[in-house]
matplotlib code that plots the C-alpha trace (Angstrom):
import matplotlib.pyplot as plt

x = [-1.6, 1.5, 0.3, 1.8, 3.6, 5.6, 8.8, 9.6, 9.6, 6.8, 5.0, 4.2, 1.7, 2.5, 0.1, 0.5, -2.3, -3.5, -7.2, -9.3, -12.2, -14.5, -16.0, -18.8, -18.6, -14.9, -15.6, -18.2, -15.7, -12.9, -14.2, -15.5, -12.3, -10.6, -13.1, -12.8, -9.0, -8.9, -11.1, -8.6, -6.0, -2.9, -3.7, -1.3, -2.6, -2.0, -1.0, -2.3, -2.1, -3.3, -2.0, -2.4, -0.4, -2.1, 0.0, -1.4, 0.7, -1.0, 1.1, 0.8, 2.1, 3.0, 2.5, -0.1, -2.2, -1.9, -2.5, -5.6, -6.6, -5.8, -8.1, -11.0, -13.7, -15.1, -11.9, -11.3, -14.4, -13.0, -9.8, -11.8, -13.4, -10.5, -8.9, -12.4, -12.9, -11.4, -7.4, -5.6, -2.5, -1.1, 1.3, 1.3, 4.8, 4.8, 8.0, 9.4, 10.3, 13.5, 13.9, 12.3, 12.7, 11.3, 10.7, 7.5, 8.0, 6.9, 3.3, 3.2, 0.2]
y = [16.5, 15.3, 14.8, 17.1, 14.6, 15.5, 15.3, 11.2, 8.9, 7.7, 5.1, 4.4, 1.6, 1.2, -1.0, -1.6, -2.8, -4.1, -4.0, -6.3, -5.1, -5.5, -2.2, -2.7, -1.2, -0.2, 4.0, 3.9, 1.9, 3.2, 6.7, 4.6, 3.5, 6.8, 8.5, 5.4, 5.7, 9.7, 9.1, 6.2, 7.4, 7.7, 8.4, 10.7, 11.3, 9.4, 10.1, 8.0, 7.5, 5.2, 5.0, 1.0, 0.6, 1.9, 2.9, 4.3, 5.3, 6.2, 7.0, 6.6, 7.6, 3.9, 0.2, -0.1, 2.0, 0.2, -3.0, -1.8, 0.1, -3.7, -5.1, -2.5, -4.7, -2.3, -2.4, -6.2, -6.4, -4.1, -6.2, -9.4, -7.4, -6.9, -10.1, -12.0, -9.5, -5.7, -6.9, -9.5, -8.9, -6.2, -6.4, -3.7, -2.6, -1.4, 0.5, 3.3, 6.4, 7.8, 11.1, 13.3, 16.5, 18.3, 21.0, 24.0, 26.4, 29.7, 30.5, 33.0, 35.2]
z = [-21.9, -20.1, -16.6, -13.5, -11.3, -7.7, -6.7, -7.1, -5.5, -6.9, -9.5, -12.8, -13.7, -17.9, -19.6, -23.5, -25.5, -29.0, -29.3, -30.7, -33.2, -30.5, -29.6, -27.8, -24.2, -24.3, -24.9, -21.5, -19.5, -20.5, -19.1, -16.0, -15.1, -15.8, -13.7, -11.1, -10.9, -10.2, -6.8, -5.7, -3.0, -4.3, -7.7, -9.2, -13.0, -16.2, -19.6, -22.7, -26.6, -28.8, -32.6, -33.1, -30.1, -27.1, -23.9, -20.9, -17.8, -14.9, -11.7, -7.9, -4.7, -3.6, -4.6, -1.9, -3.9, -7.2, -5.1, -3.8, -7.7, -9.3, -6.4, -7.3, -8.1, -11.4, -12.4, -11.8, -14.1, -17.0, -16.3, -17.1, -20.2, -21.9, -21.6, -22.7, -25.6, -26.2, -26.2, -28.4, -26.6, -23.4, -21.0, -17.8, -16.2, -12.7, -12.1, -9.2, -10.6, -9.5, -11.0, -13.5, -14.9, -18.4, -20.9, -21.3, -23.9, -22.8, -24.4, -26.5, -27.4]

ax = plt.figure().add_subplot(projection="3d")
ax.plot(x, y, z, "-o")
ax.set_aspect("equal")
plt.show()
């Protein structure tokens, strides 16, 4: 589901993954942090796919509040997680979105 964003300015946190074959834990925290990052303020949505390279874009009102999501100390641990066992490689992008705009078919029944 592409994720309904406002009017920009606003932020996108981009963070590119490989996973290890480590699965133990990932599925629960994964969901925790998901779950974790929807109560934070600020927290705009977040669209995500995974097909050997994972990508997850979540996106925020201001860089205050990814500051303070980074600094969220479950997340801190699921940060610590991946790097000691669930990732052989990522690499997040924090950038301001200037302008967006798109495409919805009309449904049809």
């Amino acid at each position: 589901m592409i994720a309904s964003t406002p009017s920009p300015p606003y932020y996108a946190v981009i963070f590119s993954n490989i996973r290890s074959d480590v699965e133990k834990g990932y599925a629960e925290t994964a969901q925790l942090m998901l779950e974790l990052a929807e109560q934070q303020p600020g927290y705009l949505g977040h669209e995500s796919v995974r097909d050997g390279l994972g990508i997850t874009i979540s996106y925020w009102k201001d860089l205050e509040s990814i500051r303070l999501w980074k600094s969220q100390s479950d997340h801190q641990l699921a940060q610590q997680m991946g790097r000691d066992q669930w990732y052989t490689s990522y690499k997040t992008r924090i950038c301001r979105v200037e302008r967006d705009y798109g495409f919805e078919a009309d449904q049809k029944e």
